[in-house]
N, C-alpha and C positions, 0 to 999 in steps of 0.2 A: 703741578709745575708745567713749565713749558716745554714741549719736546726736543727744545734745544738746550735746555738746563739737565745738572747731573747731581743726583743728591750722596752727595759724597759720604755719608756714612753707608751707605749702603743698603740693600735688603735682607740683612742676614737674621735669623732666631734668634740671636746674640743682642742685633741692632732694635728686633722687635721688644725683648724684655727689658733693653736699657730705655726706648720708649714710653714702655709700661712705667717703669719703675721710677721714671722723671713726672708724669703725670700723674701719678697715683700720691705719690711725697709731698709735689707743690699744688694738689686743687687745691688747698683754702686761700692759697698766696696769688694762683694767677685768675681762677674763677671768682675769687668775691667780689659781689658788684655785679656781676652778669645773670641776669634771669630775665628771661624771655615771657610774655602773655600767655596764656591759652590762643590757640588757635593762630598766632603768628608764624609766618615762614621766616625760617633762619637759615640759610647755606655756609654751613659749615665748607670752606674751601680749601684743600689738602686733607682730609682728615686720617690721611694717611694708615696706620693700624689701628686706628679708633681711640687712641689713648687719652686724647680730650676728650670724642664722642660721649664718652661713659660718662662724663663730670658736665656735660651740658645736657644729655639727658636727665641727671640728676640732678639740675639748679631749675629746667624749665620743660617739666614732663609733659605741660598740655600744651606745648608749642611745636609745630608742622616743623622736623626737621630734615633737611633735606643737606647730603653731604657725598660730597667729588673728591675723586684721585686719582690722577694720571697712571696710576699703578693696578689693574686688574689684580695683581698677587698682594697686595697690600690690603684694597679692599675686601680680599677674603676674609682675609686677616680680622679687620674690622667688623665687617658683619658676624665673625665667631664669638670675636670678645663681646663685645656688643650682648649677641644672642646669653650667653656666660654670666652677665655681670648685671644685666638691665634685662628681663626676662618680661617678656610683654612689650617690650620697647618699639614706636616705628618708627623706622628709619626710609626714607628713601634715595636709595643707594643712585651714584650715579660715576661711570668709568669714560673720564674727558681730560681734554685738556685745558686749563687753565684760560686759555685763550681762547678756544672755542668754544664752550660751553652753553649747551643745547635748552637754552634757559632766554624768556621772552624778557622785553625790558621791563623793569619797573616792578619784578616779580616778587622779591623778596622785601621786607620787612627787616633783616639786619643780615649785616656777612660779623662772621667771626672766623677771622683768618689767624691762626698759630705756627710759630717756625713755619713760615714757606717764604716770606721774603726772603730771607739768609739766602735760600738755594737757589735766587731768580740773579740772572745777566741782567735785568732791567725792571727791580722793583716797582718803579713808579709805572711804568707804563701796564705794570699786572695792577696796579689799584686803579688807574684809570679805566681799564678793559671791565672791572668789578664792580664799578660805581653805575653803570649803565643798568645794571639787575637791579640795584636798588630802587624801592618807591622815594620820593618827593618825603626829607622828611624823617626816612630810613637811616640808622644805624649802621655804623660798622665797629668791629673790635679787634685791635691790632695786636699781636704778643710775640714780643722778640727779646732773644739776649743778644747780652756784648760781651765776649771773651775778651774784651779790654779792662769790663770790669771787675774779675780778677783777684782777690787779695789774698795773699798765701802767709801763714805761717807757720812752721821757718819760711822765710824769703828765702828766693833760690834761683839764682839766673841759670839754672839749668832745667827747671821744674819751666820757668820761664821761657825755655827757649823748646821745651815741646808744645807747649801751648801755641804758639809764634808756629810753630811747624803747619799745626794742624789752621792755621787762619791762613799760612801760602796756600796751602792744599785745595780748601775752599776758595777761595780765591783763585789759584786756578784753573778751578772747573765751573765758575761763571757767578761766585755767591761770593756772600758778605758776612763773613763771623762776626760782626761791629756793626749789623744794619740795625742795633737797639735804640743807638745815640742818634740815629736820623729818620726818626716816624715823624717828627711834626713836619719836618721840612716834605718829605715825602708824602704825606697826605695832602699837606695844603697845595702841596703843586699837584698832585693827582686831580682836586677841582673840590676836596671837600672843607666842611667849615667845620666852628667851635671845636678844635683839634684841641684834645687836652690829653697830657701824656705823665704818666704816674708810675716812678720806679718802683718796683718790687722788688723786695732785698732778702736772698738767703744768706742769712749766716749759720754756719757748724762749730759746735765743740764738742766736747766730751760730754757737756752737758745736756747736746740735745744729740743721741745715739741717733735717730730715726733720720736725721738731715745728715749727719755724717754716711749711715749706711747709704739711704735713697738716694742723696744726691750727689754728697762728695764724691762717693766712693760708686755707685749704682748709675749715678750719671752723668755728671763729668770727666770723671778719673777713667770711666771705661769708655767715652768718646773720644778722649784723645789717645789712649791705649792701643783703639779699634785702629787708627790711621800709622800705625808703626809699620807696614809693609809698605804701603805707600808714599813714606817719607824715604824710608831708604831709598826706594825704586826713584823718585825723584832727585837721588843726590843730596836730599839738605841735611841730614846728619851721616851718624855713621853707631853701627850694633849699642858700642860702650858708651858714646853719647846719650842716645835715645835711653836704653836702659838707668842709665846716670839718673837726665832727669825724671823718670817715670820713677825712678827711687825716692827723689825728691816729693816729688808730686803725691805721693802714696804718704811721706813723712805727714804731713798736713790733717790724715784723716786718723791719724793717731791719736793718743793722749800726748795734751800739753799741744797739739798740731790745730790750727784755727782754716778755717776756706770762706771767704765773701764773695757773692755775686751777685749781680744786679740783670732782670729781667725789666722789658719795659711795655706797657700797657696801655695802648693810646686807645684814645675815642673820637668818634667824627661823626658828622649829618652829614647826610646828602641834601644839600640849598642847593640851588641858584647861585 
């Protein structure tokens, strides 16, 4: 990210296993499709505590991958899971800033960028800054949600109105909870071509435990949880509201409780 963006959940242990636990539930949903050559460079861009790193090592083991993070303590991070999960694995690690980034033009072969738009003041202008690494020709892989897409059931304008909390929050501190719905526009004005953008849809019930625990409940449900000191502190609820709806919002990962979301997945060249 840019050192004037702030990524609002945080760096906490907390934040690192809800990371984990959102990567690890949806690789087959947001990785399939992605594999890399042998001997291709890929800059992984944000790769934050490595939670993707693992699932793009594992989709394209004989491809040069090379992966940045404005975060020296995150990157630790990453290189541990990493070292843990992918044993033999190389990685070439690198601690930058989004914008500056100590990388010649034309270097890489494909970017796969994951949640970093969301936490950028100026999305577009970070895919243009990133299209300049790419060769003629090269690849990029965009992955974003939208907490617009959303579907709860029980319905609950209270469950509803912490969700809403945690999109001010983000918003702001310079991101976009909602930058899912606007990758095509965003790319194609960054300067790339053949933009094609393909929703990824989790849904949970009772019927499928592992999406309920992983995601309703492992990582959503504890994303917006995490931002309850900072909603108060900002004024927009109040103790028994917040709790109210985080009662609601828990109702969902229940039996008889349903949760739908929508990730979204674009692809681009870099032409002319």
């Amino acid at each position: 990210m840019d050192h004037t963006d702030t990524y609002v959940h945080g760096y906490s242990e907390q934040e690192t296993r809800r990371l984990g636990d959102q990567a690890d539930t949806l690789a087959a949903l947001l990785h399939r499709g992605t594999f890399h050559p042998a001997g291709s460079r890929v800059l992984e861009v944000g790769c934050g505590v490595g939670a993707q790193t693992v699932h793009l090592l594992a989709n394209s083991p004989g491809a040069h991958l090379v992966a940045v993070d404005v975060s020296e303590d995150s990157l630790a991070r990453a290189r541990a899971r990493v070292a843990a999960q992918v044993p033999g694995a190389r990685v070439e690690w690198h601690h930058a800033d989004l914008f500056e980034l100590p990388f010649a033009d034309a270097s890489f072969d494909h970017l796969f960028v994951c949640f970093v738009l969301e936490h950028l003041r100026d999305p577009g202008r970070a895919l243009r800054a990133l299209r300049r690494l790419l060769r003629p020709g090269g690849t990029v892989t965009v992955v974003e949600g939208d907490h617009g897409s959303a579907l709860l059931h029980p319905d609950s304008a209270h469950a509803r109105a912490v969700i809403g909390h945690q999109i001010r929050l983000q918003s702001a501190a310079g991101g976009d909870a909602l930058v899912g719905r606007r990758l095509e526009p965003l790319l194609t004005g960054a300067g790339y071509r053949e933009v094609t953008v393909e929703p990824r849809t989790v849904y949970a019930d009772r019927t499928r435990p592992e999406l309920v625990e992983g995601f309703t409940r492992g990582t959503f449900i504890a994303m917006i949880d995490a931002v309850r000191e900072d909603a108060l502190a900002a004024g927009l609820t109040t103790p028994a509201a917040w709790d109210r709806g985080m009662a609601c919002l828990r109702r969902t990962a229940e039996d008889g409780g349903t949760f739908h979301y929508t990730f979204f997945k674009a692809h681009a060249v870099n032409r002319p």
